[in-house]
C-alpha positions in Angstrom: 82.1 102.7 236.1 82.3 106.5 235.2 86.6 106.6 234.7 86.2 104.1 231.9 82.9 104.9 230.5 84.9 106.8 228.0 86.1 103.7 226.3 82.8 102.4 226.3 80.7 102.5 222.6 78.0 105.4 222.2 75.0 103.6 223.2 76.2 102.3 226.2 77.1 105.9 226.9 73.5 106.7 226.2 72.1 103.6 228.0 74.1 105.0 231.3 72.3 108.7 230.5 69.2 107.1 230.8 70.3 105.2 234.0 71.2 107.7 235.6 74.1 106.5 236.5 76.1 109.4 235.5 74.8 112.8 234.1 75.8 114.5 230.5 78.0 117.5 232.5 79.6 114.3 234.2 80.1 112.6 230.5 81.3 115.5 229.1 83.3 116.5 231.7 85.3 112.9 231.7 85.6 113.2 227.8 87.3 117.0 228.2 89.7 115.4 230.2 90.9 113.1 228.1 91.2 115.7 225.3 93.3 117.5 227.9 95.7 114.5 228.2 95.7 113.7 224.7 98.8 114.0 222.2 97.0 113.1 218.8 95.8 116.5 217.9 92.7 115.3 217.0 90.5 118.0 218.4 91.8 121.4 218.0 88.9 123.8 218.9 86.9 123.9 221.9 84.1 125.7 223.6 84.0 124.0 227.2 81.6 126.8 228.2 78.7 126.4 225.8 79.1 122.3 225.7 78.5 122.5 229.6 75.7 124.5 228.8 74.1 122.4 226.0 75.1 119.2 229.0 73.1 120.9 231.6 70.3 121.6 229.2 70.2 118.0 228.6 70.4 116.7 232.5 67.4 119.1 233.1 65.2 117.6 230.2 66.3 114.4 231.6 65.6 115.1 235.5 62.2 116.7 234.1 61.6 113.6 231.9 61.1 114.8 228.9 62.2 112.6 225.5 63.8 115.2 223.2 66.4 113.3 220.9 68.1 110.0 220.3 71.4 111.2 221.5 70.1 113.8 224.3 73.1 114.4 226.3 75.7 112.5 224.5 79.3 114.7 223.9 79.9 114.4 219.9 83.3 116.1 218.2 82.5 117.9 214.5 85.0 117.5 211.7 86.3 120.9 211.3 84.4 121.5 207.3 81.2 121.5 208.9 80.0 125.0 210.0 78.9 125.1 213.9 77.0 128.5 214.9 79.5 130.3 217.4 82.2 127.9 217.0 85.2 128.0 215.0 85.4 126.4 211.7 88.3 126.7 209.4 88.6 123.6 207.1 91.9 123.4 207.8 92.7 126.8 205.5 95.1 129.6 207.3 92.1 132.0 205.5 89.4 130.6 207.3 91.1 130.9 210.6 89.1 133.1 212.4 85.7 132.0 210.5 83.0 131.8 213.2 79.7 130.7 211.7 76.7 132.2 212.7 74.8 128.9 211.4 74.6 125.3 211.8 75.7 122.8 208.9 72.5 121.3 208.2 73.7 118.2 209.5 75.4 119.6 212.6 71.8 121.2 213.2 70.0 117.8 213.0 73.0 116.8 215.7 72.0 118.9 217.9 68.2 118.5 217.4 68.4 115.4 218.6 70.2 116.2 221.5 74.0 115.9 220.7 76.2 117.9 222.8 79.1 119.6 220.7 82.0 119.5 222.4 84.7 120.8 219.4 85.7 120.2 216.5 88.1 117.7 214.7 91.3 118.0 212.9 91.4 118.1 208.7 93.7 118.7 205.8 93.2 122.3 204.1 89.8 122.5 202.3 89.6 118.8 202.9 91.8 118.1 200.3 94.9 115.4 201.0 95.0 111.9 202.2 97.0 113.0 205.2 95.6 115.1 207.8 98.0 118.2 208.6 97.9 121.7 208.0 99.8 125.0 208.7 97.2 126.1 211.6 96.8 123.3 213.7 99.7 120.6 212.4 99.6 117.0 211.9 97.1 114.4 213.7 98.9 111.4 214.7 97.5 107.7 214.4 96.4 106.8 218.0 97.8 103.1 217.1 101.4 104.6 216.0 102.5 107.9 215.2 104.7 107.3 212.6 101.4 106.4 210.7 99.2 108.2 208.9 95.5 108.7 209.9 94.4 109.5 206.5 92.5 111.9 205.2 90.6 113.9 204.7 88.6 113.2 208.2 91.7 111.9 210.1 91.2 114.1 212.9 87.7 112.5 213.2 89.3 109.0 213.0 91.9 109.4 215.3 89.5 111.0 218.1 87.2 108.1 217.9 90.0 105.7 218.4 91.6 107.3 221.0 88.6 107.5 223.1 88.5 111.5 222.8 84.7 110.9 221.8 82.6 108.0 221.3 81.5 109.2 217.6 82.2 112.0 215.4 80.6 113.7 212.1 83.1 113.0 209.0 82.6 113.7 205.3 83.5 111.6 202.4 83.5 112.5 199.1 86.5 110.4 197.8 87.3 107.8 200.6 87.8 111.0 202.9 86.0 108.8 205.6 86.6 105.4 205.2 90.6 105.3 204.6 90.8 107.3 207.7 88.4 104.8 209.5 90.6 101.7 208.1 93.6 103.4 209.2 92.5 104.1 213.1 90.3 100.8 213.2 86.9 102.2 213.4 83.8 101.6 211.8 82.7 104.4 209.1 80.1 104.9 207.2 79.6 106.9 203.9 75.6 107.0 203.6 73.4 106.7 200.8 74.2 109.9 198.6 71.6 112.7 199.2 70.1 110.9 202.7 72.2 113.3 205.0 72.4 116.8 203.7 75.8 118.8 203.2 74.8 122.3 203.4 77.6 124.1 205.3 80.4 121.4 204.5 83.3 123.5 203.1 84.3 123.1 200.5 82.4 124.6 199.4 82.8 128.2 200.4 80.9 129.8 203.4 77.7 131.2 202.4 76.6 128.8 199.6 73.4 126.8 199.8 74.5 124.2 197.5 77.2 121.3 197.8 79.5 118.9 195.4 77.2 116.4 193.9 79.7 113.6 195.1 80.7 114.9 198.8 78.6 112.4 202.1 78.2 113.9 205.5 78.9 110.4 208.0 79.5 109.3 211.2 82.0 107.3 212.4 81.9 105.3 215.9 83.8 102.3 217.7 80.5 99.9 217.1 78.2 99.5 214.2 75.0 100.5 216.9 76.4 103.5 217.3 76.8 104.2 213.3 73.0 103.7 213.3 72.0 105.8 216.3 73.8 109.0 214.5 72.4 107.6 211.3 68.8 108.1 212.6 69.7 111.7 213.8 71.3 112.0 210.3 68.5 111.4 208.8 65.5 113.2 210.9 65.4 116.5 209.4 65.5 119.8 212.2 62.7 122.3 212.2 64.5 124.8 210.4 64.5 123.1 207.4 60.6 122.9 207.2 60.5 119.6 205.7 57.8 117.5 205.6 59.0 114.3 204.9 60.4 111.6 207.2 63.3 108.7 205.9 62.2 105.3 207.1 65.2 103.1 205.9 64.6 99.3 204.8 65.6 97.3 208.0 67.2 93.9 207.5 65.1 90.8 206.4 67.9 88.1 206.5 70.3 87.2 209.0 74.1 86.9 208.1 73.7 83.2 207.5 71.2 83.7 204.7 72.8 86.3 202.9 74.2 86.3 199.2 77.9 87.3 199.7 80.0 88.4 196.6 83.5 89.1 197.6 85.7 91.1 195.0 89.4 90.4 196.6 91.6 91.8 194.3 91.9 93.7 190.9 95.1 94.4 189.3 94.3 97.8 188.7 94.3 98.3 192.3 97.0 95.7 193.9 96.5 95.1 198.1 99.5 93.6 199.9 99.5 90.1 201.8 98.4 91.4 204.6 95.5 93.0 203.6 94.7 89.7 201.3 94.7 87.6 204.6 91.9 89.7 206.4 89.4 89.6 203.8 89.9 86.3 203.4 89.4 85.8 206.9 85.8 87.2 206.7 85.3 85.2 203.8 85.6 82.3 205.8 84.1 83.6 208.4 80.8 84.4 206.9 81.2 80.9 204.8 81.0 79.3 208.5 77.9 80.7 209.5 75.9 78.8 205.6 76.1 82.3 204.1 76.0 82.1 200.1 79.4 83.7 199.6 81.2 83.4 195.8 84.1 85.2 194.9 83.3 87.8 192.2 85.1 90.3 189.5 82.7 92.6 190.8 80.0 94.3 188.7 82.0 97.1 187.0 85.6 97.5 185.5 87.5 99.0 187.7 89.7 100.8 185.2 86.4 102.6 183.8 84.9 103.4 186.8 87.9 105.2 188.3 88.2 106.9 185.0 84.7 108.3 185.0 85.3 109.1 189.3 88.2 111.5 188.5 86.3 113.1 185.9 83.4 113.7 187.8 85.6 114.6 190.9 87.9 117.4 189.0 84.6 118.8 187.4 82.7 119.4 190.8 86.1 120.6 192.6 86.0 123.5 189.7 82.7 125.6 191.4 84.6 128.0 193.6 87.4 127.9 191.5 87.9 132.3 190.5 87.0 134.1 187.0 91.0 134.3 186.5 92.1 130.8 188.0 89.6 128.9 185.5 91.0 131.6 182.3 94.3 130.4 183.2 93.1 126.7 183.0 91.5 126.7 180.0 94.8 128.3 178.3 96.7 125.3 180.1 94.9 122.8 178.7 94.3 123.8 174.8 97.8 124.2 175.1 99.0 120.8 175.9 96.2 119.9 173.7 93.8 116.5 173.5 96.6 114.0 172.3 98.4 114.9 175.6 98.2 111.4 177.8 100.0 112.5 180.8 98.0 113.1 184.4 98.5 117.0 184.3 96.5 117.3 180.9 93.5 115.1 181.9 93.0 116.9 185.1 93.5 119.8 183.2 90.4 119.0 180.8 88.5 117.3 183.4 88.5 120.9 185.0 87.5 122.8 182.1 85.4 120.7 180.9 82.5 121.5 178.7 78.6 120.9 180.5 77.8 119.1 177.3 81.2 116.9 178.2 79.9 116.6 182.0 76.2 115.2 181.0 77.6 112.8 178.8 79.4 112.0 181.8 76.7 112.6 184.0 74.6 109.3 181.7 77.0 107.1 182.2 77.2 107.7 185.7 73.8 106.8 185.9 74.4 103.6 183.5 77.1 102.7 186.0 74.9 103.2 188.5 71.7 100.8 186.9 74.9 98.7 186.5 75.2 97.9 190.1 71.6 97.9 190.8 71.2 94.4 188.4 74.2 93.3 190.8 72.2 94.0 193.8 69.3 91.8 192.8 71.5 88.6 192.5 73.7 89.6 196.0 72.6 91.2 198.7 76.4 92.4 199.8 79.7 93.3 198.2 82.9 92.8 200.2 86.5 94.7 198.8 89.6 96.1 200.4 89.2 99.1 202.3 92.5 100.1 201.5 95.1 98.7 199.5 97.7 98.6 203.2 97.9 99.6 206.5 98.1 103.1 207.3 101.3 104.0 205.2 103.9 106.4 206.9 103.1 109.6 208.4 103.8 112.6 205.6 104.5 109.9 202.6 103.8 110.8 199.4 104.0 106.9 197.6 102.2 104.3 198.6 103.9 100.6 198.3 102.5 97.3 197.9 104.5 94.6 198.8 107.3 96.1 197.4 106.1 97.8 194.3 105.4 101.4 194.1 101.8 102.4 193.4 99.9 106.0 192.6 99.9 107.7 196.0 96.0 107.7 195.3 95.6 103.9 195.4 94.9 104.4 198.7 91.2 105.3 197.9 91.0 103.1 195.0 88.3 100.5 196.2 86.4 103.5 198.1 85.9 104.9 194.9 84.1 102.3 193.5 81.3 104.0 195.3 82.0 107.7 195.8 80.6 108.5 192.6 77.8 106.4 192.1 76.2 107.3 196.0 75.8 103.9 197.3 76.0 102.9 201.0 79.7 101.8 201.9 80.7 100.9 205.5 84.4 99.9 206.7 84.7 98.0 209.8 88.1 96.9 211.7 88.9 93.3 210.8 92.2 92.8 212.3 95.5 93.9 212.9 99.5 93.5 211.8 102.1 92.5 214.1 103.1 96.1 214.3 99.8 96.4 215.6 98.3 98.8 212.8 94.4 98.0 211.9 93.2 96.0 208.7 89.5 97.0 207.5 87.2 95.7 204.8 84.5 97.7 202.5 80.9 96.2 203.0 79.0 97.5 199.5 75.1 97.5 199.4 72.4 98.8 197.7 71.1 102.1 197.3 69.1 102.7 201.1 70.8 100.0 202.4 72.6 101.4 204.8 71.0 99.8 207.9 71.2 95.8 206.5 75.3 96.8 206.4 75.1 98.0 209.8 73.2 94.9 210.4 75.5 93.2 209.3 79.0 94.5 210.4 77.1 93.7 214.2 76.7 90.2 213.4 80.0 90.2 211.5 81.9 91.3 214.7 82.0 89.1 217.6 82.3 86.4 215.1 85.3 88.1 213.8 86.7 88.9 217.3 86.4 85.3 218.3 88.3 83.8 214.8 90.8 86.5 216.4 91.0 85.1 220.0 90.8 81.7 218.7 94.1 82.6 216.8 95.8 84.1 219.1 95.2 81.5 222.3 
């Protein structure tokens, strides 16, 4: 059992732990391994020592019975923006290479609290900041499906560990689609929480040292099953000691089964095209879920998807803009009262977005939170949203254009239905659907409500085997 208990999801890792039928050094050890044989570049710093430690610690509380965390023991991998005390973590930047934290992210700490074992950290675009995952330190991640794909970024090196059985869940960040397009593209299951539930203190960006965070940017977990998304959502959410905090989150669990629930599926929108492919798998779920004598409708979906991209890339360039230097953000302002506010072109809206006033911002700010009321009246007449994850497959390794059968689309499609969400903080969850005949994975977005985050894990693990058996149906 122990030489494939790599491939198996997190909690039956942790339900072996608890067995006894193999110890955390053991568990770690057999993950290490495969890191050693791996050639995805997915996990490109290590401390063997310390995690052998931190598994030994664990095998002693468990040999002495103690109960000290919902993931005592289990070997996690760390996206490499989230600072790890006496580990490495360079975002990716050649000027963070030798950055060696001497704190936890807050997230990493709540990790560790409950008993996570860090055994490295994962690959990620400079400063998080492409939709491919490569840099000049460590190079490119490859897509454990195909190489010649993409894994996506920004938390591809994440993406591609989990799929490639390097670790059975990692820590990602999302703030716009930086976690689920990577997730669609390996054929895991990610989840971008609730805005504000998990904390992001220590993600960089922003820069090492500062307390606070974008007002956009998610700390998640992604997994190979939906049970393991809500095990690291529990830690996630239980705050450590250090941050003295005396409340506890107790997230609203599911009251309906899949067969009762309202299903609005938005399938398409022209101002984000998906391919035929892509069309096919959510329509499979859509028949799927109308099987079991769930309420499912198609829908428009409860915003125009023009605006809300509109008011996303405003937001976006405006909270990129709070490390940005004295003379940097001079030299902006110059650039953009000089092509002045008749200019139409891309250049000159990111331009003002970044040097926009604060009066401009909390204009935007309001109608971010009208968007926002917006889908909460949606929520109280469906209890789910279903959309694309992405608009394809994983597009070619290094691309800079994204095609849709045939027609070239804005390279940034790619995160187009993502984010629908990313600025407005609600739960979104991708899980794998199916896959092309070149064998590259297909996901769909599953939308709830604000705190709903464990009905759409819920969900997704009813969703599955019924999805896996359409699949072997098809394929017999």
């Amino acid at each position: 059992m122990t030489t494939d208990l790599t491939r198996q999801p997190a909690h039956v890792q942790l339900r072996a732990l608890d067995r006894r039928e193999i110890s955390s050094r053991e568990l770690l050890d057999l993950h290490l391994d495969r890191i050693d044989g791996s050639t995805v570049n997915a996990v490109i710093t290590r401390d063997d020592d310390a995690a052998r430690q931190a598994a030994r610690t664990a095998d002693e509380r468990r040999a002495r019975g103690e109960n000290t965390g919902i993931l005592d023991g289990l070997p996690l991998t760390i996206k490499d923006s989230f600072e790890t005390a006496g580990l490495r973590t360079t975002s990716g930047a050649d000027d963070l290479k030798d950055h060696i934290p001497k704190r936890d992210a807050d997230a990493v700490a709540r990790l560790r609290h409950q008993g996570a074992v860090i055994m490295g950290k994962t690959n990620t675009p400079a400063y998080c900041q492409d939709l491919h995952t490569d840099n000049a330190l460590f190079g490119p991640t490859l897509n454990p499906h195909d190489p010649a794909r993409t894994v996506g970024g920004s938390s591809g090196g994440p993406a591609a560990a989990v799929a490639a059985h390097l670790t059975p869940a990692d820590l990602g960040s999302d703030l716009a689609g930086s976690l689920r397009l990577p997730a669609h593209n390996c054929g895991v299951y990610g989840l971008r929480p609730t805005h504000g539930l998990v904390p992001a203190r220590g993600h960089i960006p922003r820069l090492p040292g500062w307390l606070t965070s974008s007002d956009m940017v998610t700390p998640g977990p992604l997994a190979r099953h939906p049970r393991d998304l809500d095990l690291l959502l529990a830690a996630l959410t239980a705050p450590s000691p250090s941050e003295n905090t005396p409340w506890r989150v107790e997230l609203p669990t599911p009251s309906k089964n899949v067969d009762q629930l309202r299903v609005a599926i938005w399938a398409e929108d022209p101002s984000c095209p998906v391919d035929h492919a892509t069309a096919r798998a959510l329509a499979a779920v859509e028949q799927t879920l109308s099987r079991t004598g769930a309420l499912v409708r198609r829908s428009t979906g409860p915003v125009h998807f023009g605006d809300s991209t509109r008011l996303f890339e405003q937001l976006l360039h405006a909270t990129a803009t709070a490390t940005t230097g004295d003379e940097a953000a001079a030299e902006e302002l110059a650039a953009a009262r000089a092509l002045g506010d008749d200019d139409a072109s891309p250049r000159a809206a990111f331009l003002r977005h970044r040097t926009q006033t604060h009066r401009t911002w909390l204009r935007a700010d309001e109608d971010r939170a009208r968007l926002r009321q917006t889908w909460q009246q949606f929520f109280t007449e469906h209890d789910v949203l279903l959309t694309p994850a992405a608009p394809t497959p994983a597009i070619p390794a290094g691309s800079r254009s994204l095609v849709v059968d045939g027609t070239e689309r804005s390279f940034f499609d790619q995160t187009g239905w993502a984010n629908l969400t990313s600025h407005v903080g609600l739960p979104s969850l991708v899980i794998p659907v199916t896959t092309t005949e070149e064998g590259l994975p297909i996901g769909v977005q599953i939308i709830g409500p604000a705190y709903a985050d464990r009905v759409l894990l819920a969900v997704a693990e009813e969703l599955t085997p019924l999805l896996r058996a359409v699949a072997s149906g098809a394929s017999s």
